[in-house]
PDB file of the backbone (N, CA, C, O) and the ligand in Angstrom, with CONECT records:
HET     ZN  A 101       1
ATOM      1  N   UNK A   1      43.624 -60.854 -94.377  1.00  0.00           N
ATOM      2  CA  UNK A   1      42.485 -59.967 -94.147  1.00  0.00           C
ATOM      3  C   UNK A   1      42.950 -58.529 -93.978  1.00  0.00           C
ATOM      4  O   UNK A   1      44.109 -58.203 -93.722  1.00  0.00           O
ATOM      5  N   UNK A   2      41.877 -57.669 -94.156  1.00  0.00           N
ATOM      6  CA  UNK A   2      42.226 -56.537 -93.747  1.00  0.00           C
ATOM      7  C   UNK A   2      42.279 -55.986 -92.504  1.00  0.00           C
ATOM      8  O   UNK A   2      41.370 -56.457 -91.821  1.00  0.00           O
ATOM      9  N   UNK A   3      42.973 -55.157 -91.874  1.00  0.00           N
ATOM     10  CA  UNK A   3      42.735 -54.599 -91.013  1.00  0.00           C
ATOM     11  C   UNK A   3      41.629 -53.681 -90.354  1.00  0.00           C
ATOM     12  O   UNK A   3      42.491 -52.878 -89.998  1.00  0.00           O
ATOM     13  N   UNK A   4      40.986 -53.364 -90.096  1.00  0.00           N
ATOM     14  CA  UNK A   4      39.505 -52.040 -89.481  1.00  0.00           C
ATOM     15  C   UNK A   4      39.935 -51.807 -88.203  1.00  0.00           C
ATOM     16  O   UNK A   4      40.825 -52.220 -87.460  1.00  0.00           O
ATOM     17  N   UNK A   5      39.146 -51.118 -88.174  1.00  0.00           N
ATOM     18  CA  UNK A   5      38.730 -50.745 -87.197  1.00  0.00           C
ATOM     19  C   UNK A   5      37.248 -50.668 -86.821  1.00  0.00           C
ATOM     20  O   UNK A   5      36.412 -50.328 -87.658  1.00  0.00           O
ATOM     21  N   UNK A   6      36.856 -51.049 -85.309  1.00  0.00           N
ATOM     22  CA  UNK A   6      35.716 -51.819 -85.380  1.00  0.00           C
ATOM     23  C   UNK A   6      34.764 -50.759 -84.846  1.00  0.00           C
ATOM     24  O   UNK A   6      34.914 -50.252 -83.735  1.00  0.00           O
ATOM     25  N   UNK A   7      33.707 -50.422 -85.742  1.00  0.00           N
ATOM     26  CA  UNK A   7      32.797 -49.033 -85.093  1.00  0.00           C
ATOM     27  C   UNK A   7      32.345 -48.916 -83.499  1.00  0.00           C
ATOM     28  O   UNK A   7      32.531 -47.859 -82.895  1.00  0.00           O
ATOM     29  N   UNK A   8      31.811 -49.932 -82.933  1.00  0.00           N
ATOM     30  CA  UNK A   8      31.299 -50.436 -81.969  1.00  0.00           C
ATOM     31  C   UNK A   8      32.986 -50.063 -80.410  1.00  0.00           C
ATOM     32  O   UNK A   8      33.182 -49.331 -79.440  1.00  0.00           O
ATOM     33  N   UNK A   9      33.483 -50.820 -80.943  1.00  0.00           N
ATOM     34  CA  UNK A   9      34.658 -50.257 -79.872  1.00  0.00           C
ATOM     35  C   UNK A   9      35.774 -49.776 -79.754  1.00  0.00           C
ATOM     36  O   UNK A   9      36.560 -49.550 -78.834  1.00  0.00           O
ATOM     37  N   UNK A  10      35.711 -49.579 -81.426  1.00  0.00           N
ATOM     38  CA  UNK A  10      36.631 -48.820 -81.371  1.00  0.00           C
ATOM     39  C   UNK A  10      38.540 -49.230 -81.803  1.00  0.00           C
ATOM     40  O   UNK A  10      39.528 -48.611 -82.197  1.00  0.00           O
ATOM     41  N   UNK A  11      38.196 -50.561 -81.435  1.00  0.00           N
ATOM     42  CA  UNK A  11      39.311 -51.461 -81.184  1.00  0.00           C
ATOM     43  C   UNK A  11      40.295 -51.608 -82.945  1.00  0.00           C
ATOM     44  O   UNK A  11      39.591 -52.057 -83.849  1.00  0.00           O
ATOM     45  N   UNK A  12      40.924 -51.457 -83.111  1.00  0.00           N
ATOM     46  CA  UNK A  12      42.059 -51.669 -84.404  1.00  0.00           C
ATOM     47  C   UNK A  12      41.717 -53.499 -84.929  1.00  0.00           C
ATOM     48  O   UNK A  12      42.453 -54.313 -84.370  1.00  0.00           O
ATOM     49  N   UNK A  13      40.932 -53.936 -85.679  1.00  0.00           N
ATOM     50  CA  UNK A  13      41.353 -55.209 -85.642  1.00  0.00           C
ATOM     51  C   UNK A  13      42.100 -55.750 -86.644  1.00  0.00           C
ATOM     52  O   UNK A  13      41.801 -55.642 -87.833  1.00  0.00           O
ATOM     53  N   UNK A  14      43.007 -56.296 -86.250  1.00  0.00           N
ATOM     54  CA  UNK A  14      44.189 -56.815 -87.169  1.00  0.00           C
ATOM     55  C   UNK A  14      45.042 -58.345 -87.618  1.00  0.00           C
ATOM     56  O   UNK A  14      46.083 -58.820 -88.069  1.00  0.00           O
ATOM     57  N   UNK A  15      43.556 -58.666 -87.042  1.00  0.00           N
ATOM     58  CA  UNK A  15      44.271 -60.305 -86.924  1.00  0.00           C
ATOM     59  C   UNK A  15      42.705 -60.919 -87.348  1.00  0.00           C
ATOM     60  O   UNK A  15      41.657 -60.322 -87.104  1.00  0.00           O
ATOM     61  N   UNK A  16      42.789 -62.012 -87.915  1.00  0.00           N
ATOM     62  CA  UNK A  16      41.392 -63.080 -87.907  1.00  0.00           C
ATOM     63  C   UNK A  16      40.695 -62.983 -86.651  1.00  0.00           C
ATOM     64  O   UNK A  16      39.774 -62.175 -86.527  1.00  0.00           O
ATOM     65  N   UNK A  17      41.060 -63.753 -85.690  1.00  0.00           N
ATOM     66  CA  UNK A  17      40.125 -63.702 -85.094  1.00  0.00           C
ATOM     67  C   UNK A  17      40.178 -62.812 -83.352  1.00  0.00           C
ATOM     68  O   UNK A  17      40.000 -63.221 -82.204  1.00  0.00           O
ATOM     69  N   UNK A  18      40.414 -61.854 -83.772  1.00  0.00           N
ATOM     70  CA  UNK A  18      41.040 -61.296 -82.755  1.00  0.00           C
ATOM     71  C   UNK A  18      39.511 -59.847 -82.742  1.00  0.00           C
ATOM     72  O   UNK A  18      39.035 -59.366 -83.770  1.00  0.00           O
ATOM     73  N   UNK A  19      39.042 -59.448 -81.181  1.00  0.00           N
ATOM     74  CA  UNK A  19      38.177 -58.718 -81.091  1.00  0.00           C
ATOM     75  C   UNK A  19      37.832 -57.823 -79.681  1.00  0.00           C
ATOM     76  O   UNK A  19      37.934 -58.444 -78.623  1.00  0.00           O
ATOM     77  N   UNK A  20      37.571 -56.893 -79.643  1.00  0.00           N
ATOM     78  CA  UNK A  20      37.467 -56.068 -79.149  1.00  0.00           C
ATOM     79  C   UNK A  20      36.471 -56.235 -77.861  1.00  0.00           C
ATOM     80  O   UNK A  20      35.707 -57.196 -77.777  1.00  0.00           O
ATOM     81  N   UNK A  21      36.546 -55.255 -76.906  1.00  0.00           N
ATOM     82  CA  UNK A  21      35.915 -55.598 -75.794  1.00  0.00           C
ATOM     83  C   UNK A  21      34.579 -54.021 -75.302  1.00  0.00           C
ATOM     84  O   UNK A  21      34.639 -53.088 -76.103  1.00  0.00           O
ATOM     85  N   UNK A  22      33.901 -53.902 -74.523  1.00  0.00           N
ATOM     86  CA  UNK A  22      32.633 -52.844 -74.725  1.00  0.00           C
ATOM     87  C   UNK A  22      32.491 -52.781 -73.145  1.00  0.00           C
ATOM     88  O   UNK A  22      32.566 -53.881 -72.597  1.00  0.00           O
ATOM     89  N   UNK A  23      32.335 -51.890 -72.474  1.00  0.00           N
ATOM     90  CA  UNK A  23      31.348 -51.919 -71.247  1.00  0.00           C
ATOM     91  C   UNK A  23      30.259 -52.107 -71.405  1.00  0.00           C
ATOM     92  O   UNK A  23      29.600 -51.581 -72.301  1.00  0.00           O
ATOM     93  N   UNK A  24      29.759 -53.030 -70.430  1.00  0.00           N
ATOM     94  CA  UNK A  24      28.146 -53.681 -70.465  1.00  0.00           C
ATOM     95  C   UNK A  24      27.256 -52.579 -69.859  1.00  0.00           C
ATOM     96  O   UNK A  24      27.301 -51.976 -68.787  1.00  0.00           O
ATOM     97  N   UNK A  25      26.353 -52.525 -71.027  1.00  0.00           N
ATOM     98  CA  UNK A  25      25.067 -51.144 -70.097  1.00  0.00           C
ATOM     99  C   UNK A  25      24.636 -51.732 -69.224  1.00  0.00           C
ATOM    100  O   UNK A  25      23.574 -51.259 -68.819  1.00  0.00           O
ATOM    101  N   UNK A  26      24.966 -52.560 -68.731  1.00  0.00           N
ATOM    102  CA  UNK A  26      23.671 -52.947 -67.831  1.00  0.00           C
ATOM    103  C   UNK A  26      24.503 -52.252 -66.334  1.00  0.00           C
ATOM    104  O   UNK A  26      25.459 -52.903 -65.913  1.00  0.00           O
ATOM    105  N   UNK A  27      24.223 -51.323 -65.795  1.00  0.00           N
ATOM    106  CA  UNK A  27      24.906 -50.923 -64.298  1.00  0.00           C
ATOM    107  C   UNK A  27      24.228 -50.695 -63.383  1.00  0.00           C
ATOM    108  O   UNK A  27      23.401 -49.838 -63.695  1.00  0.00           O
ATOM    109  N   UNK A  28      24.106 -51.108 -62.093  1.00  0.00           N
ATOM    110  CA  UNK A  28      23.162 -51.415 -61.076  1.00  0.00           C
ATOM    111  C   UNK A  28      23.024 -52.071 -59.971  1.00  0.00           C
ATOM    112  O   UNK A  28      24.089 -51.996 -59.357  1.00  0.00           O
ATOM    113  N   UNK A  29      22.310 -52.633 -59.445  1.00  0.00           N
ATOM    114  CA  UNK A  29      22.263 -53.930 -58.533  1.00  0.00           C
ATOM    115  C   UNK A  29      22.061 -54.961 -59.165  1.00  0.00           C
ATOM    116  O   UNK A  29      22.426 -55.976 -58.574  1.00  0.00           O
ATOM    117  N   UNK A  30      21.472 -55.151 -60.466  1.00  0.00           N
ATOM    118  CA  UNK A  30      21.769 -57.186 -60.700  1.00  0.00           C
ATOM    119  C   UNK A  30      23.331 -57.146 -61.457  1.00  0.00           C
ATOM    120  O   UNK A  30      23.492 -58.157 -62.141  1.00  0.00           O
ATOM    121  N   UNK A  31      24.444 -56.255 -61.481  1.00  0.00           N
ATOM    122  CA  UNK A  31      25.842 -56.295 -61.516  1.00  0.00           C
ATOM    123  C   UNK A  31      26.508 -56.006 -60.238  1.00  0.00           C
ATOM    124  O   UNK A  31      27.679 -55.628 -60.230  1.00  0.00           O
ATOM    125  N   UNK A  32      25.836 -56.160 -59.166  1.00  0.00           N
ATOM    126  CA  UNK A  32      26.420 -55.987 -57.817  1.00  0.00           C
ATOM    127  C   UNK A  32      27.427 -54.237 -57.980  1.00  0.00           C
ATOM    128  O   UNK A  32      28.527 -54.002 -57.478  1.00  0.00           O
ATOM    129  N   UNK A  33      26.832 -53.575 -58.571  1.00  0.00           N
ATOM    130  CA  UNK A  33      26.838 -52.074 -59.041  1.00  0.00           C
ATOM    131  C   UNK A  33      29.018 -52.459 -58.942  1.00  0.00           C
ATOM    132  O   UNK A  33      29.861 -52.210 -58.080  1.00  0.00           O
ATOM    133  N   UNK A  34      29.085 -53.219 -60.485  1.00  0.00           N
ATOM    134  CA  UNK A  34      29.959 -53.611 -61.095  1.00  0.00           C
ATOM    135  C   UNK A  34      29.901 -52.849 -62.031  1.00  0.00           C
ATOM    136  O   UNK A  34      28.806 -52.345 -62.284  1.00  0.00           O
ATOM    137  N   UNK A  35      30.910 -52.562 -62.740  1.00  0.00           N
ATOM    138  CA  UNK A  35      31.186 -52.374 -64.178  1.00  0.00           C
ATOM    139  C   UNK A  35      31.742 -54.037 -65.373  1.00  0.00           C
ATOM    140  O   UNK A  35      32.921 -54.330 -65.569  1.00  0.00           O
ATOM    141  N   UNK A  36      30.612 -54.778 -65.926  1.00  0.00           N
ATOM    142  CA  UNK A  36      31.505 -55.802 -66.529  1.00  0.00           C
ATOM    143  C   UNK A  36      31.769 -55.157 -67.696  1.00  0.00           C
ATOM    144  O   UNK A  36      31.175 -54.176 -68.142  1.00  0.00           O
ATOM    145  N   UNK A  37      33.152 -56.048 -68.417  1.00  0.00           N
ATOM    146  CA  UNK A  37      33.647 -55.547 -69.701  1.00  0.00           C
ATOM    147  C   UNK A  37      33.261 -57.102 -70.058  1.00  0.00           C
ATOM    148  O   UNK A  37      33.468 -58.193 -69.526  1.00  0.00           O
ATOM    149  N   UNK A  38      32.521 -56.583 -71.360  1.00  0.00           N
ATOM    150  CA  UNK A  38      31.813 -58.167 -72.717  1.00  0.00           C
ATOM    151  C   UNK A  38      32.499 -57.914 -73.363  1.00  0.00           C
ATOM    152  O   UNK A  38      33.056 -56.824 -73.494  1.00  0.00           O
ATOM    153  N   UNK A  39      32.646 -58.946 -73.987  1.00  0.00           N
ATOM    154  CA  UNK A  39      32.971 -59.108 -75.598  1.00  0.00           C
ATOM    155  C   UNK A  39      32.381 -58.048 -76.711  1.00  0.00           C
ATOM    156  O   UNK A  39      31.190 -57.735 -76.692  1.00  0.00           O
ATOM    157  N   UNK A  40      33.139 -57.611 -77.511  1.00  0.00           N
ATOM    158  CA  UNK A  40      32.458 -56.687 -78.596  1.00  0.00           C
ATOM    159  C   UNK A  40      31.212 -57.172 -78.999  1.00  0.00           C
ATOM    160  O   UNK A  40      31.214 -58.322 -78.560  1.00  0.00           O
ATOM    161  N   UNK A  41      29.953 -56.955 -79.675  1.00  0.00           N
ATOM    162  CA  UNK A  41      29.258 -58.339 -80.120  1.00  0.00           C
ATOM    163  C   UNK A  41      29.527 -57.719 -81.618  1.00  0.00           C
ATOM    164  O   UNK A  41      29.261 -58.530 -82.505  1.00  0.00           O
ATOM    165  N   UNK A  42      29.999 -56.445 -82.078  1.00  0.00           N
ATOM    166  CA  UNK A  42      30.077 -56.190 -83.402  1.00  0.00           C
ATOM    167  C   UNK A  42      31.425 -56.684 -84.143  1.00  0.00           C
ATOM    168  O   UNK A  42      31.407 -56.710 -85.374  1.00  0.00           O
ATOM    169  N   UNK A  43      32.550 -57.061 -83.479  1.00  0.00           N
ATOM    170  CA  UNK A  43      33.560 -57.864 -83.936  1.00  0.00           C
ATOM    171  C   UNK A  43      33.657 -58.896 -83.097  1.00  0.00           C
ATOM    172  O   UNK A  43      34.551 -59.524 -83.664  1.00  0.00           O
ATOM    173  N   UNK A  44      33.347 -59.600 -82.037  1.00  0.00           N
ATOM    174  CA  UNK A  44      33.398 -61.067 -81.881  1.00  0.00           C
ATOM    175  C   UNK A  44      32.777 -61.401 -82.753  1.00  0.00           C
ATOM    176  O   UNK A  44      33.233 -62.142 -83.624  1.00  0.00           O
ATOM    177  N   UNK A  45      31.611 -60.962 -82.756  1.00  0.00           N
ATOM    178  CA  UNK A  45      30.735 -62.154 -84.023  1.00  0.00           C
ATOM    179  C   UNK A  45      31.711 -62.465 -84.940  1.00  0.00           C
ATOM    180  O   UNK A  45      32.018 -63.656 -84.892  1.00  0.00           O
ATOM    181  N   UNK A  46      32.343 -61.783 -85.804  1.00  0.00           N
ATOM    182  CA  UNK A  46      32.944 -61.503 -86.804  1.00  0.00           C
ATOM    183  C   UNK A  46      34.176 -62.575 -86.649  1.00  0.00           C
ATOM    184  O   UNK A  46      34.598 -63.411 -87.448  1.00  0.00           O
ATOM    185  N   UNK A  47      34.492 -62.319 -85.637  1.00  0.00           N
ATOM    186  CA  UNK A  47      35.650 -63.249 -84.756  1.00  0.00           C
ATOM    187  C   UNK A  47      35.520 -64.871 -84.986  1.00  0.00           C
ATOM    188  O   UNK A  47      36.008 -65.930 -85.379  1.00  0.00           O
ATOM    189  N   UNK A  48      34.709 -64.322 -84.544  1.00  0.00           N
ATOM    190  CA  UNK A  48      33.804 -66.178 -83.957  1.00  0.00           C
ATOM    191  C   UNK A  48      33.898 -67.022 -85.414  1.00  0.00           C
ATOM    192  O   UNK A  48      34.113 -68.178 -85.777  1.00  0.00           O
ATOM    193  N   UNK A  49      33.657 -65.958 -85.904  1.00  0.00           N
ATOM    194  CA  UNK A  49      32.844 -66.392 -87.404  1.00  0.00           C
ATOM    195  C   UNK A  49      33.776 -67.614 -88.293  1.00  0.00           C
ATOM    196  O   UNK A  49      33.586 -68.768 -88.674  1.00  0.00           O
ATOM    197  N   UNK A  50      35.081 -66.409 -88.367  1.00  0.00           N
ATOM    198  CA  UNK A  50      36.212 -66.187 -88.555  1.00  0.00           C
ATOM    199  C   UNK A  50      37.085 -67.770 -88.025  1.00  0.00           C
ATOM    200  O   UNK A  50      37.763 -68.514 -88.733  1.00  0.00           O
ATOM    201  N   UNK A  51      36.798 -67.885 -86.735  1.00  0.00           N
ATOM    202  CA  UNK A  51      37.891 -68.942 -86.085  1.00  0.00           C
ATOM    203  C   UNK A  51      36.642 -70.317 -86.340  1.00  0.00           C
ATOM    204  O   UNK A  51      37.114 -71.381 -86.738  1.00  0.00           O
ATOM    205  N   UNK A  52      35.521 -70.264 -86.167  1.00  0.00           N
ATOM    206  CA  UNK A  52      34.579 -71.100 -86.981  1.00  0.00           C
ATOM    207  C   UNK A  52      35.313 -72.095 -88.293  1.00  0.00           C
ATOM    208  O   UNK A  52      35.650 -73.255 -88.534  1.00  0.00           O
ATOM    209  N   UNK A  53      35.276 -70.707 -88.911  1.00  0.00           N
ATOM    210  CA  UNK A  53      35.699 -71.135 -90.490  1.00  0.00           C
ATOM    211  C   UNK A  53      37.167 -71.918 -90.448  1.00  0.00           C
ATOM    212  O   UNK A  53      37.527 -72.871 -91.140  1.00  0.00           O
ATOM    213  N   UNK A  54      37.907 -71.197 -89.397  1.00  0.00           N
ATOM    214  CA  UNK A  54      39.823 -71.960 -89.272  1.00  0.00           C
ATOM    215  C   UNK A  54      39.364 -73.566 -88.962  1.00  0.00           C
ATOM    216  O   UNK A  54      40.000 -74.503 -89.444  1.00  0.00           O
ATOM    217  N   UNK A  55      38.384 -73.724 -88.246  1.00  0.00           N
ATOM    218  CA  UNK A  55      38.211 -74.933 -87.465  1.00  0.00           C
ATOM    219  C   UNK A  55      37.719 -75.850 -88.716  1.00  0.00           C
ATOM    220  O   UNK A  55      38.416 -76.717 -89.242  1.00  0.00           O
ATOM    221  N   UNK A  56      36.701 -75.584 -89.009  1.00  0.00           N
ATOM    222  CA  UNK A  56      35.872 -76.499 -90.245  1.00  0.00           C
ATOM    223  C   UNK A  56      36.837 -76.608 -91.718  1.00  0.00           C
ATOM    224  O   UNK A  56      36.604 -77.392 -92.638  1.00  0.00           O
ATOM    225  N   UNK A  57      38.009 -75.571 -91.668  1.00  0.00           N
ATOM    226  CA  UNK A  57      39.123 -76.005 -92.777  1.00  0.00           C
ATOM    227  C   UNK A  57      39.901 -76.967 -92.569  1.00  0.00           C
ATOM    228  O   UNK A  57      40.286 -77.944 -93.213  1.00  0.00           O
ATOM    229  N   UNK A  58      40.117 -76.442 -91.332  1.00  0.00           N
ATOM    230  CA  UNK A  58      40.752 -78.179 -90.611  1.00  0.00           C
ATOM    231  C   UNK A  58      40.363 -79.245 -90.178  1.00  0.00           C
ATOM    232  O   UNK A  58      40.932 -80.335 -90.243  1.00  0.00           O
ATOM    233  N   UNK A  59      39.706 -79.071 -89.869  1.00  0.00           N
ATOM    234  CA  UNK A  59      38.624 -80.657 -90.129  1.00  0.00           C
ATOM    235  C   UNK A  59      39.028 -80.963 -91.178  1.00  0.00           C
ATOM    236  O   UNK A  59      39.785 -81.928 -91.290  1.00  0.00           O
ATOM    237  N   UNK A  60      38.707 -80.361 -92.044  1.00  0.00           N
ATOM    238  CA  UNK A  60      37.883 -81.142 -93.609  1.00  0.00           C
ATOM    239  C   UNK A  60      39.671 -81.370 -94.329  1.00  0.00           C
ATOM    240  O   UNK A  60      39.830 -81.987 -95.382  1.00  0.00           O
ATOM    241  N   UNK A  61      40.789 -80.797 -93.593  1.00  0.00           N
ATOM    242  CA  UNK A  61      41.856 -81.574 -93.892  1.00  0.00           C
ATOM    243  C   UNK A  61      41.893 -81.950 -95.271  1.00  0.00           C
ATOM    244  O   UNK A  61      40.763 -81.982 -95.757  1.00  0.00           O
ATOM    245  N   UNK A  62      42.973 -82.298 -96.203  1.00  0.00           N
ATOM    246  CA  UNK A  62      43.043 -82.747 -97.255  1.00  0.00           C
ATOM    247  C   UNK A  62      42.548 -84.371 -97.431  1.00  0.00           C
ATOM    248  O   UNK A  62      41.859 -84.750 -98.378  1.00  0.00           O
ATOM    249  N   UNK A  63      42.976 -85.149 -96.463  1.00  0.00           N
ATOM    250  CA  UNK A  63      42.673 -86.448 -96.515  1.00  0.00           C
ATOM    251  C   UNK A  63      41.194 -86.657 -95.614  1.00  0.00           C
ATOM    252  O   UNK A  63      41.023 -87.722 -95.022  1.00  0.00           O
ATOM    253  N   UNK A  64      40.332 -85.760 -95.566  1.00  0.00           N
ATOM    254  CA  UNK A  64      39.547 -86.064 -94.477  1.00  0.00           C
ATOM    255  C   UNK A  64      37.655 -85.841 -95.017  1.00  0.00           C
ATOM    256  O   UNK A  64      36.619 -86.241 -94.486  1.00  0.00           O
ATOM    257  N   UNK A  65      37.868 -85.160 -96.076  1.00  0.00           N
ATOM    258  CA  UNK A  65      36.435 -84.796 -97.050  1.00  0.00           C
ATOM    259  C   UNK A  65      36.119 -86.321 -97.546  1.00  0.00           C
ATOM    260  O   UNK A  65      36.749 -87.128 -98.228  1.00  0.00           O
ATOM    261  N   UNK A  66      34.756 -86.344 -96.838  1.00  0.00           N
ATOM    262  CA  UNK A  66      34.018 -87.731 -96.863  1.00  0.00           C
ATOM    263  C   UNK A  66      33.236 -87.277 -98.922  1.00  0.00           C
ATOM    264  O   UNK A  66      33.162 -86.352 -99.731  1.00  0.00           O
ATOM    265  N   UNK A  67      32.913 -88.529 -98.763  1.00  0.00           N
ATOM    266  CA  UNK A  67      32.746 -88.572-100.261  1.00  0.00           C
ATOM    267  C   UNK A  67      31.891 -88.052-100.776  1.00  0.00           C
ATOM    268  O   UNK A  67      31.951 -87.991-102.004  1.00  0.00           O
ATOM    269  N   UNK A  68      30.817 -87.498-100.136  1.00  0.00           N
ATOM    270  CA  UNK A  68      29.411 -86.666-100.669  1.00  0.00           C
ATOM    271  C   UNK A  68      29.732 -85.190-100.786  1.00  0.00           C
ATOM    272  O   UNK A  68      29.038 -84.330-101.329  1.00  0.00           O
ATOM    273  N   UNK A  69      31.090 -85.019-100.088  1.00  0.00           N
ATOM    274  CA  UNK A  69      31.365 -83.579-100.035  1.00  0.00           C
ATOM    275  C   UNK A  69      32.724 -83.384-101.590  1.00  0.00           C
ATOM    276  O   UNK A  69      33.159 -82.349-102.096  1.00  0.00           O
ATOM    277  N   UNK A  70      32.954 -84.485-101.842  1.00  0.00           N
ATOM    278  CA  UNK A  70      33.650 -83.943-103.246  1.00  0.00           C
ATOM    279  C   UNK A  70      33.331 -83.417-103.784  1.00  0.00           C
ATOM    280  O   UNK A  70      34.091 -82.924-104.616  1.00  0.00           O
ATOM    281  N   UNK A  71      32.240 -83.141-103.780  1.00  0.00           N
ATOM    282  CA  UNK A  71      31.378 -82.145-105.268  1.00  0.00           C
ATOM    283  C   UNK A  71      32.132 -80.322-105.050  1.00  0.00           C
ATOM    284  O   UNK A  71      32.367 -79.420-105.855  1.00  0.00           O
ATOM    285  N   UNK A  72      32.297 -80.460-103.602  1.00  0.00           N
ATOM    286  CA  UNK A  72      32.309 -78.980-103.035  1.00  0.00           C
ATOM    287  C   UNK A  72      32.845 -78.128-103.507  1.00  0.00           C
ATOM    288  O   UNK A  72      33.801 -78.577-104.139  1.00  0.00           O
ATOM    289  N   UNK A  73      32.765 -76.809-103.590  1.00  0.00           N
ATOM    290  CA  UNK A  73      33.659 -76.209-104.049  1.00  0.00           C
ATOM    291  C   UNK A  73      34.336 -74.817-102.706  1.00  0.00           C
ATOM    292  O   UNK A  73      33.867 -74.006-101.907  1.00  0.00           O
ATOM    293  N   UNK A  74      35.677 -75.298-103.201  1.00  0.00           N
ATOM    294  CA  UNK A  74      35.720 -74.363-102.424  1.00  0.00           C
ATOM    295  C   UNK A  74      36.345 -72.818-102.245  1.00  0.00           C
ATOM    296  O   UNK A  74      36.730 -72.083-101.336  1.00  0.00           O
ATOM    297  N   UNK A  75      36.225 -72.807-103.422  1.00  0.00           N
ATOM    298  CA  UNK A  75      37.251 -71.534-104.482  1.00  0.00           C
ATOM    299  C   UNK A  75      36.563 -70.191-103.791  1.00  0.00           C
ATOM    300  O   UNK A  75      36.908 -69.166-104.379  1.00  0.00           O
ATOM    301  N   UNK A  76      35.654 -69.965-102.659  1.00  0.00           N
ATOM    302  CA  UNK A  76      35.889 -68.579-101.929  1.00  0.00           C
ATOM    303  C   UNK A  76      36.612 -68.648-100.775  1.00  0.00           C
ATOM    304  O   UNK A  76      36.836 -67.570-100.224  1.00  0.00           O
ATOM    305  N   UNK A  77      37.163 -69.944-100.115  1.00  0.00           N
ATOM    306  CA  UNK A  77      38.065 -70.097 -99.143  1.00  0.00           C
ATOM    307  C   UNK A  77      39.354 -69.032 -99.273  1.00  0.00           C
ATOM    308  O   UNK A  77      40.008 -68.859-100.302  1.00  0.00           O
ATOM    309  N   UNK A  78      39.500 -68.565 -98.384  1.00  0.00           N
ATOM    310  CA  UNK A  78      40.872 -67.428 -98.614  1.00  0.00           C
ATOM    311  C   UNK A  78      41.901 -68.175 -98.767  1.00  0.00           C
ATOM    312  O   UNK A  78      41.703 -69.307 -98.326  1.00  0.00           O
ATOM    313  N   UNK A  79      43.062 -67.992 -99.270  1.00  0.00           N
ATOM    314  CA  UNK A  79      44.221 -68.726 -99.712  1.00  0.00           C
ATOM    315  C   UNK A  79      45.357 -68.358 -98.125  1.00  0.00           C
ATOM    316  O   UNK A  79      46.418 -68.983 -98.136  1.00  0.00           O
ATOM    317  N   UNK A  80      45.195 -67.715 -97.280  1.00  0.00           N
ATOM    318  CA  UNK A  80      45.437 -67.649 -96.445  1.00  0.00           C
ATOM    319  C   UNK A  80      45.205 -68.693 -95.301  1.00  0.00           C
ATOM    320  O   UNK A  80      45.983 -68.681 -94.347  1.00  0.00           O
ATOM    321  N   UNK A  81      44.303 -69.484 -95.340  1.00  0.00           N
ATOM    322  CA  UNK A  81      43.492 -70.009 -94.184  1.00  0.00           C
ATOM    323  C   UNK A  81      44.558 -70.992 -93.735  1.00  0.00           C
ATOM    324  O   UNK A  81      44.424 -71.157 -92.523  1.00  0.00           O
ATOM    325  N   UNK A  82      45.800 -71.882 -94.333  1.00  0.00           N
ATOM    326  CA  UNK A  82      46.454 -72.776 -93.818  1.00  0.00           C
ATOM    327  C   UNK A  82      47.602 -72.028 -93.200  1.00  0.00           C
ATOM    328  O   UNK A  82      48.138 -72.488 -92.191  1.00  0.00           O
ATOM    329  N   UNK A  83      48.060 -70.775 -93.804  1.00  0.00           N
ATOM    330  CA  UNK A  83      49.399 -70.136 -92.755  1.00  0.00           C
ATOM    331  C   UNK A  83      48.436 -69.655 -91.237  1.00  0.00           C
ATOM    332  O   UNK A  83      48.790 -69.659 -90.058  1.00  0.00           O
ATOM    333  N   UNK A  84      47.366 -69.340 -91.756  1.00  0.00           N
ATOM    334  CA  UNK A  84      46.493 -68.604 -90.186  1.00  0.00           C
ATOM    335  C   UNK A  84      46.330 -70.319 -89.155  1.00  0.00           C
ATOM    336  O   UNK A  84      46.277 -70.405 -87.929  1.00  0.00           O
ATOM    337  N   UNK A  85      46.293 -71.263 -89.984  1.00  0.00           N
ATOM    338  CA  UNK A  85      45.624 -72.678 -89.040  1.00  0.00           C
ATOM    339  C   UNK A  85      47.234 -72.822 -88.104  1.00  0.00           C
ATOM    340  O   UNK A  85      47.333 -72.761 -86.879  1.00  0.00           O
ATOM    341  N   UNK A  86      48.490 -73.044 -89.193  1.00  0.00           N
ATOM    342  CA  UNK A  86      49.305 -73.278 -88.600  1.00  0.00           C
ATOM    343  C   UNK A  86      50.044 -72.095 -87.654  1.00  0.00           C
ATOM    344  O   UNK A  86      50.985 -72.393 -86.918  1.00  0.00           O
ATOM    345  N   UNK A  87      49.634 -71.021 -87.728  1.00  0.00           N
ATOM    346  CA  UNK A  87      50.271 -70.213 -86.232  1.00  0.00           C
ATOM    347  C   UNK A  87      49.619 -70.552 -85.397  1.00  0.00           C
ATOM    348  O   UNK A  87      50.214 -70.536 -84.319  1.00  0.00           O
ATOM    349  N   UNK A  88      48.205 -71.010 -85.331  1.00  0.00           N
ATOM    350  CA  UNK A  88      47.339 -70.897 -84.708  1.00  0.00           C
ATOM    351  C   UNK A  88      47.695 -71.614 -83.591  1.00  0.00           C
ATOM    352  O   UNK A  88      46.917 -71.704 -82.641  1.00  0.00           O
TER     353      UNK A  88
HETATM  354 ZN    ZN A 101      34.225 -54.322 -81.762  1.00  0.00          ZN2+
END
């Protein structure tokens, strides 16, 4: 993948599923006049998305695609996805 940088926080992202973090607007008394730090939601999603997809490649494993799913295709899968499963 490529690298960005993520508008929202700013954050360099450089890895699959790797994402950035935001101060929460919400500041006050129902945060016990806290500051929390969330999750990006403009690169977690992306993230999520991302480690989603690592998970359901591995599942579906070479020996593991049940028989209704042979038809599949899966030629937009990145050719990357098994060195990213195995660092993982
Ligand atoms: Zn972000």
């Amino acid at each position: 993948m490529k690298p960005f940088t993520c508008p929202t926080c700013k954050m360099d992202i450089v890895s699959e599923t790797m994402h950035g973090w935001v101060r929460d607007r919400n500041f006050g008394i129902e945060t016990g006049w806290k500051q929390h730090i969330i999750t990006c939601p403009t690169c977690s999603e992306q993230a999520n998305a991302r480690r989603m997809a690592e998970n359901i490649a591995r599942l579906m494993g070479k020996s593991h695609i049940p028989p209704r799913m042979q038809d599949w295709h899966f030629g937009s899968t990145p050719g990357d996805v098994d060195q990213t499963a195995i660092a993982a």
